[in-house]
C-alpha positions in Angstrom: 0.0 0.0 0.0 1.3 3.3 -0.9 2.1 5.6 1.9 0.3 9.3 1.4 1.6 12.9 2.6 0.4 12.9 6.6 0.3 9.5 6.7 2.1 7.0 9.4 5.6 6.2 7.9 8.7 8.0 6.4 7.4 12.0 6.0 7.1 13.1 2.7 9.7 15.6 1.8 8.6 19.1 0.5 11.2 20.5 -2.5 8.9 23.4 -3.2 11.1 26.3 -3.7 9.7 28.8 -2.4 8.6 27.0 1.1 12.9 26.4 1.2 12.9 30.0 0.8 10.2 31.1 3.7 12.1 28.3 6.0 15.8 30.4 5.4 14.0 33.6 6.0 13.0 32.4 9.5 15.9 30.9 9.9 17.9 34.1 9.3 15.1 35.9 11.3 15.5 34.2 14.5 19.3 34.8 14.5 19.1 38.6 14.1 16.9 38.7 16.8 19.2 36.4 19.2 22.5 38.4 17.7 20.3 41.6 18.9 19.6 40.7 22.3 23.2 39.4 22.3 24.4 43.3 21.7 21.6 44.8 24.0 22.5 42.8 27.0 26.3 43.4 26.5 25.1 47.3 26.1 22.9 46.8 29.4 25.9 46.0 31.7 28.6 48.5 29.7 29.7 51.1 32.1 27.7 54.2 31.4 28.8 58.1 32.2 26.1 59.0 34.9 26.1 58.3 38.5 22.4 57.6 40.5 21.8 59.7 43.1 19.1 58.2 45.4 17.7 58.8 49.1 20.7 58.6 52.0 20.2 57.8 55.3 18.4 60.0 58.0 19.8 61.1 61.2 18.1 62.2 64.1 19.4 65.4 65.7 17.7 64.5 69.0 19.1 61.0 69.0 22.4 59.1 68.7 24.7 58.2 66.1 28.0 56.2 66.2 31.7 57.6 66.3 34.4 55.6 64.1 35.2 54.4 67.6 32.3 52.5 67.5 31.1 54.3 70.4 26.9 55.5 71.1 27.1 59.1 71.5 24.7 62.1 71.2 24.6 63.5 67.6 24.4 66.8 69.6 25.8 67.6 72.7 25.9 70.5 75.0 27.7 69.6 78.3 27.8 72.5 80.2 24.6 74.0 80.1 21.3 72.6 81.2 19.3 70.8 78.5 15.9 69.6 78.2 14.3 66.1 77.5 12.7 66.4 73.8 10.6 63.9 72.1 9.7 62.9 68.8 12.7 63.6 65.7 14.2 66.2 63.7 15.7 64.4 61.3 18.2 65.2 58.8 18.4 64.3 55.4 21.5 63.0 53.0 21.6 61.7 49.2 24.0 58.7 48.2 25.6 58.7 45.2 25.5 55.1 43.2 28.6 54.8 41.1 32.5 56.4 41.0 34.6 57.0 37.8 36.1 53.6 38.7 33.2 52.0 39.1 30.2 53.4 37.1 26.7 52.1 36.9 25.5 49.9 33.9 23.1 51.2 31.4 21.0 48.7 32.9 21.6 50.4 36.2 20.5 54.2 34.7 17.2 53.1 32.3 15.8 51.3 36.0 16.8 54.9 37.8 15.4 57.2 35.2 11.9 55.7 35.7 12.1 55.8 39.6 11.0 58.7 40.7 12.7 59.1 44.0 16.3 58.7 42.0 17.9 61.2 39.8 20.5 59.9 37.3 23.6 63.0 37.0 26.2 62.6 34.4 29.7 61.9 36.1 31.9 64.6 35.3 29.0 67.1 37.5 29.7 64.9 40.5 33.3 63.7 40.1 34.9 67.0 38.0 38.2 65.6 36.2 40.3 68.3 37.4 39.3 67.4 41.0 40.4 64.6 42.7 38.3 62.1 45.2 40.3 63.6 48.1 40.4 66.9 46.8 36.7 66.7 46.6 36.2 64.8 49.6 38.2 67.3 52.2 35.8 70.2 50.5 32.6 68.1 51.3 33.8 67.6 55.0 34.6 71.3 55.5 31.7 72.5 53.9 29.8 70.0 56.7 32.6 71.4 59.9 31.5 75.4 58.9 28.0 74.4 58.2 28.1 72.9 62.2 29.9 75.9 63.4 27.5 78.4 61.2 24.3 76.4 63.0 25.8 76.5 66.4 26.2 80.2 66.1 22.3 80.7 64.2 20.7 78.8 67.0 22.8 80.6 69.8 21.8 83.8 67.8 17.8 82.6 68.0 18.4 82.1 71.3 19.5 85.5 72.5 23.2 84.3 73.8 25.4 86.8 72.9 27.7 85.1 69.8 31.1 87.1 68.4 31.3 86.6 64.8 33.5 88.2 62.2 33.9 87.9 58.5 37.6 87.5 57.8 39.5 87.5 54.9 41.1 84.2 54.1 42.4 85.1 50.7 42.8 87.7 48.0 42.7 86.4 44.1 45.2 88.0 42.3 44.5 90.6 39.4 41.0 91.0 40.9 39.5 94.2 42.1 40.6 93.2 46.2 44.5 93.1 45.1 46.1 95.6 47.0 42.7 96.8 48.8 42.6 93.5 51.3 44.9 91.2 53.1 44.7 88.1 54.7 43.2 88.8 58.2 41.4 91.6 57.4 37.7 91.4 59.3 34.7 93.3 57.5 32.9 95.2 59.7 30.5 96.9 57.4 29.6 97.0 53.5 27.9 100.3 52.4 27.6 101.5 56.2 25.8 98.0 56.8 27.0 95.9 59.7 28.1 92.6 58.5 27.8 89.8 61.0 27.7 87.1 58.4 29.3 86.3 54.6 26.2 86.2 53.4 25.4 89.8 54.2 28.3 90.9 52.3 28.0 88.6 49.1 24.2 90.1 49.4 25.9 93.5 49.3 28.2 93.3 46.3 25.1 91.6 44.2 23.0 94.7 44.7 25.9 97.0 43.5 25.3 95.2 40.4 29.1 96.8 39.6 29.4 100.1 41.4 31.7 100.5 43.8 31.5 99.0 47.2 32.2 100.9 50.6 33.9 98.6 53.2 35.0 99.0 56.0 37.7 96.9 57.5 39.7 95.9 60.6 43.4 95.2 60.3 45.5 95.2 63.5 43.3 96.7 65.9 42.4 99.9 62.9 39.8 100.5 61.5 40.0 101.7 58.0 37.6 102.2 54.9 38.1 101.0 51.4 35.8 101.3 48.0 36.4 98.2 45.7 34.5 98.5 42.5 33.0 94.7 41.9 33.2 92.5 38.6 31.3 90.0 37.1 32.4 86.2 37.4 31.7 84.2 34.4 29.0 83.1 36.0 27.3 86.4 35.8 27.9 87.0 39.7 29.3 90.3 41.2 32.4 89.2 42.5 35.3 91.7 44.9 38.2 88.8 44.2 38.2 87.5 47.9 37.9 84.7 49.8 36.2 84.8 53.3 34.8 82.9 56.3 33.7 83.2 59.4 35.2 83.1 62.9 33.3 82.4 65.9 34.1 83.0 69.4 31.0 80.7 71.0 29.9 81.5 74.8 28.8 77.7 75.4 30.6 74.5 74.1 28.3 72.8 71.4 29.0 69.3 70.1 27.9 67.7 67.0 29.1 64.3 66.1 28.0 62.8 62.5 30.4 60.7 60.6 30.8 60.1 56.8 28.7 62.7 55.8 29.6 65.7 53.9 28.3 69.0 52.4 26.4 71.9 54.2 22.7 70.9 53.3 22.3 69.6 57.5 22.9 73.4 59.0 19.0 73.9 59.6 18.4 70.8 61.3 21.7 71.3 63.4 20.4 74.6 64.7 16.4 73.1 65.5 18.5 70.4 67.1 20.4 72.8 69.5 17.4 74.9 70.0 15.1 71.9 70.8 17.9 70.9 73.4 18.4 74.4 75.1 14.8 75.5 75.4 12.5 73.9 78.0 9.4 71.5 76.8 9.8 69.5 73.5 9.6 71.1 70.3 8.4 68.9 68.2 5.9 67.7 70.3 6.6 64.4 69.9 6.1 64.8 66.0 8.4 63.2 63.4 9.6 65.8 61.4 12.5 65.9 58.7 13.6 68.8 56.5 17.2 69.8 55.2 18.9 73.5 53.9 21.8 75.5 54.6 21.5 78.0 57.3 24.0 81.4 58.2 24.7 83.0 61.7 22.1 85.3 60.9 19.3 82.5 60.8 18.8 82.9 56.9 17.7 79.1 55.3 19.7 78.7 51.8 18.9 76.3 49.1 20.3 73.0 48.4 20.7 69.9 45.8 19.0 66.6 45.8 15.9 67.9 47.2 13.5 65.6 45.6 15.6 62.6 46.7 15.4 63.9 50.2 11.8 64.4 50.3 11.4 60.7 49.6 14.0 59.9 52.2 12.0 61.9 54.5 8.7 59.6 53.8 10.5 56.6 53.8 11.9 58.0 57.4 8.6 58.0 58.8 7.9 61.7 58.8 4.8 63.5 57.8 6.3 67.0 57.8 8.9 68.2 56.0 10.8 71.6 55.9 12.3 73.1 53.1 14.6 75.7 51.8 11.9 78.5 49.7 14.4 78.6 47.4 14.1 75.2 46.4 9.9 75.3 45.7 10.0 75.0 42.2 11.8 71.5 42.4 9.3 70.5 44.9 6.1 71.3 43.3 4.8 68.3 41.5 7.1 65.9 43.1 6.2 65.2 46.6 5.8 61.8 47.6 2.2 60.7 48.7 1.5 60.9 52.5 4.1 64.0 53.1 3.9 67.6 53.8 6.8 69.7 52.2 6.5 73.6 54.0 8.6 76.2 52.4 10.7 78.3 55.0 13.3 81.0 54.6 14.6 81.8 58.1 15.1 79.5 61.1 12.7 81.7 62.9 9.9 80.8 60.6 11.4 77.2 61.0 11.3 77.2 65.0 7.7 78.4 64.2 6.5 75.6 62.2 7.9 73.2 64.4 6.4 74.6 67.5 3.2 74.8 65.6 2.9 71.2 64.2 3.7 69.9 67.9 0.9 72.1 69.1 -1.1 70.1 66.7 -1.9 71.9 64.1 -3.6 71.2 60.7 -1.8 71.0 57.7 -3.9 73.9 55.9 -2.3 76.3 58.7 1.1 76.5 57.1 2.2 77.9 53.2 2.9 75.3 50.0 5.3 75.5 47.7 4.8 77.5 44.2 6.4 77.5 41.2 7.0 81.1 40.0 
């Protein structure tokens, strides 16, 4: 019997042409996809030039944190003066950076990031500048975070009616700029335009409102007092710039102690100073509240803006808290961002901060206090 295509027994073999054809096509097909998926997976785990910035961890200014002895200490301490139970957290809040030159995240790595809201992803050479190196950059991060202690210890001090010396000294004079000749090293500003200056913020104020006429200051060097007009210039930047380099030097009438390890930058100075307040003033502050917030604050209480805000405001939810404070400055990255289930409230002195902290742990409702706006 003969055997018929389909039937049980050797299969019949096709020689059609063009079915030959259709098969190769697939064939071919199916190994451009797999050579494809080949180069995208060696693409997904190249090294890629962006690092992730992401949420940090939160530290309590009422509560403890460890030295690199190991050691349980106070973040803040004041040992000489009486202090006051608190309650609840002021927490402060840090971003992490995923990813070094040496190590740098995968492509894989930055597509995941980009749709995560709560990560940012930065390309390298903003983070880890080429002409800087990693201790270079490192030693300017953990003095930023030393005078961003010493400028809250002296802010909350200030809030707190202790009486706080603070000059604005000279550190150094750039040469061919306007100050060559005008200042030296040492040299303590006592006034800008018949201002006093208490703080280097005052002064840089100063010089941006000449937008480029000249500048009256008045200076101390050696126990004299002498005047000076210094006509400002614009950085390439656009900023109104004298040519010098100051700081500030504080003579403190209580010791004030804050311990935090491997953390850099000056974003914490806001939080320092509640901290210190919270601890010097009777009754607790928060009232018991959780609250988190972050910006850079000056002797003279004034809140300044800083980076990696919407990170932090995530941080700040996953912390636990349900209030946040944040620099003013900084609204028009917080608008449209905040995570579900927090409260982001704009402030612009620690005053105004101290306020909104005292109010929330009186228990007040959330439509007491300002929101963010963009504009």
């Amino acid at each position: 019997m003969a055997l018929f295509e389909g039937s049980l027994g050797e299969p019949a073999i096709d020689d059609d042409p063009e079915t030959r054809r259709e098969q190769r096509r697939r064939g071919l097909g199916w190994i451009l996809v797999l050579v494809a998926i080949a180069i995208i997976g060696v693409f997904a785990f190249a090294p890629s030039p962006y690092v992730i910035e992401q949420p940090g961890p939160v530290y309590n200014t009422l509560g403890t944190t460890t030295t690199s002895d190991d050691e349980e200490v106070p973040l803040i301490s004041i040992p000489d003066e009486e202090t006051f139970d608190t309650e609840g957290t002021l927490d402060l809040l840090t971003v992490s950076i995923v990813g070094t030159p040496e190590r740098r995240p995968t492509w894989a790595d930055v597509a995941l990031a980009w749709v995560d809201s709560s990560k940012a992803v930065i390309p390298i050479e903003q983070v880890f500048p080429s002409n800087v190196t990693r201790e270079e950059r490192d030693a300017q991060n953990q003095a930023a975070m030393l005078d961003s202690q010493l400028d809250a210890i002296a802010a909350a001090l200030v809030e707190l009616d202790y009486d706080v010396e603070r000059d604005v000294v000279v550190q150094s004079v750039a040469e061919g700029s306007p100050a060559e000749g005008v200042f030296e090293q040492g040299d303590i500003v006592t006034s800008v335009n018949g201002e006093p200056t208490l703080d280097v913020g005052q002064l840089r104020a100063a010089v941006q409102l000449s937008e480029g006429a000249p500048v009256d200051v008045t200076i101390l060097r050696g126990g004299t007092t002498t005047d000076v007009s210094v006509e400002p210039v614009q950085s390439s930047g656009g900023a109104w710039i004298l040519g010098v380099g100051v700081a500030m030097d504080y003579e403190f009438p209580i010791d004030v102690e804050i311990q935090l390890n491997n953390v850099g930058g000056p974003s914490a100075g806001m939080m320092f100073s509640l901290g210190i307040i919270d601890k010097l003033t009777p009754g607790a502050l928060t009232g018991g509240e959780s609250i988190a917030g972050t910006g850079t604050i000056d002797s003279s209480g004034v809140v300044g803006g800083i980076g990696g805000i919407r990170q932090k405001m995530y941080g700040a939810r996953d912390a636990g808290a349900a209030w946040m404070l944040a620099p003013a400055s900084n609204c028009n990255e917080v608008v449209g961002h905040i995570p579900v289930g927090l409260r982001v409230i704009p402030v612009e002195t620690l005053d105004e901060a101290r306020g909104v902290v005292e109010q929330i742990g009186e228990g007040a409702d959330a439509a007491e206090f300002a929101e963010c706006t963009t504009g």
